[in-house]
C-alpha positions as CSV (number, residue, x, y, z in Angstrom):
1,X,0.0,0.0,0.0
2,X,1.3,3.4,-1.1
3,X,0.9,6.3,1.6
4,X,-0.6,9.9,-0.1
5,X,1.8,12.3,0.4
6,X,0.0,14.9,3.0
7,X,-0.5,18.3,2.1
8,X,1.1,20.8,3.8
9,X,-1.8,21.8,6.4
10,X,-1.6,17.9,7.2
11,X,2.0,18.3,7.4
12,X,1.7,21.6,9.7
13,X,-0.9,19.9,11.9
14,X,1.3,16.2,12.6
15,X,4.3,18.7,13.2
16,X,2.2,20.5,15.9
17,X,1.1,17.4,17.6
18,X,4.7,16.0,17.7
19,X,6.2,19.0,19.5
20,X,3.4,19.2,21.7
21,X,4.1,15.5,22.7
22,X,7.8,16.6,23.0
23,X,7.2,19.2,24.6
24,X,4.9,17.6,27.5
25,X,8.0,15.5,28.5
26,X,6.0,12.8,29.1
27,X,7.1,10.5,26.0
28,X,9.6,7.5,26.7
29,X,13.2,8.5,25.2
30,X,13.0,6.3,22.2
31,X,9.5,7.1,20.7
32,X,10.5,10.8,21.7
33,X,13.7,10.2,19.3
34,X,11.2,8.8,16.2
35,X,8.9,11.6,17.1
36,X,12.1,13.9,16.9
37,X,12.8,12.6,13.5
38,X,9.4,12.7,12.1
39,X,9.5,16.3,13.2
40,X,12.4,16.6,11.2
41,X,11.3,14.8,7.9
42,X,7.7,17.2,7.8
43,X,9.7,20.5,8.9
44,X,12.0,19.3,5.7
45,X,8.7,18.7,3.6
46,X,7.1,21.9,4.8
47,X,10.2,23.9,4.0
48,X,10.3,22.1,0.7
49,X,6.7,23.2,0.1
50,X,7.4,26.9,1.0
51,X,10.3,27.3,-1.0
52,X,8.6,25.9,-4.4
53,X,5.2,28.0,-3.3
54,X,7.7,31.3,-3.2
55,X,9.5,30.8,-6.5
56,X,5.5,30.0,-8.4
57,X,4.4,33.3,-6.7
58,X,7.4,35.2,-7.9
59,X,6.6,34.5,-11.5
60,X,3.9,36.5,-13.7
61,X,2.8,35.4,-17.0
62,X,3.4,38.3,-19.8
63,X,0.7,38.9,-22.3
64,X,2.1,36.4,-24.8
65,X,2.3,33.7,-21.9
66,X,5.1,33.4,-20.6
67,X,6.6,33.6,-17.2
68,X,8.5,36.3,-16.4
69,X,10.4,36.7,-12.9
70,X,8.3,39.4,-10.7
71,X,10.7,42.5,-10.0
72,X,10.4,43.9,-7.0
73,X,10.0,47.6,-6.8
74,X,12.4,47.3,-3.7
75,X,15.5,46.3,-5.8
């Protein structure tokens, strides 16, 4: 059985769960250590998400359609 990757609000929610499980102190030492690194692996796949959601956003399509990086007025 394949597992669906989760979207990112999935993601953000099992993240939150796991450092408030952490954070309670009240989680044996080694399922503390997989939660750590499950924490790890959806902060990486959040990131990941972020990064590639910033670069689409940057990009506007001209009037022919193509995409063009979006200047900022800033630099």
């Amino acid at each position: 059985m394949t597992k669906e990757k989760q979207t990112f609000e999935e993601s953000m929610e099992e993240l939150e769960t796991i450092i408030k499980g952490l954070e309670s102190g009240d989680v044996p030492l080694e399922i503390a250590l997989e939660e750590f690194q499950r924490g790890v692996e959806l902060s990486k796949q959040c990131q990941e998400t972020l990064a590639n959601a910033e670069k689409t956003l940057t990009k506007v399509m001209s009037q022919d359609g193509q995409e063009i990086e979006f200047e900022s007025k800033g630099e």
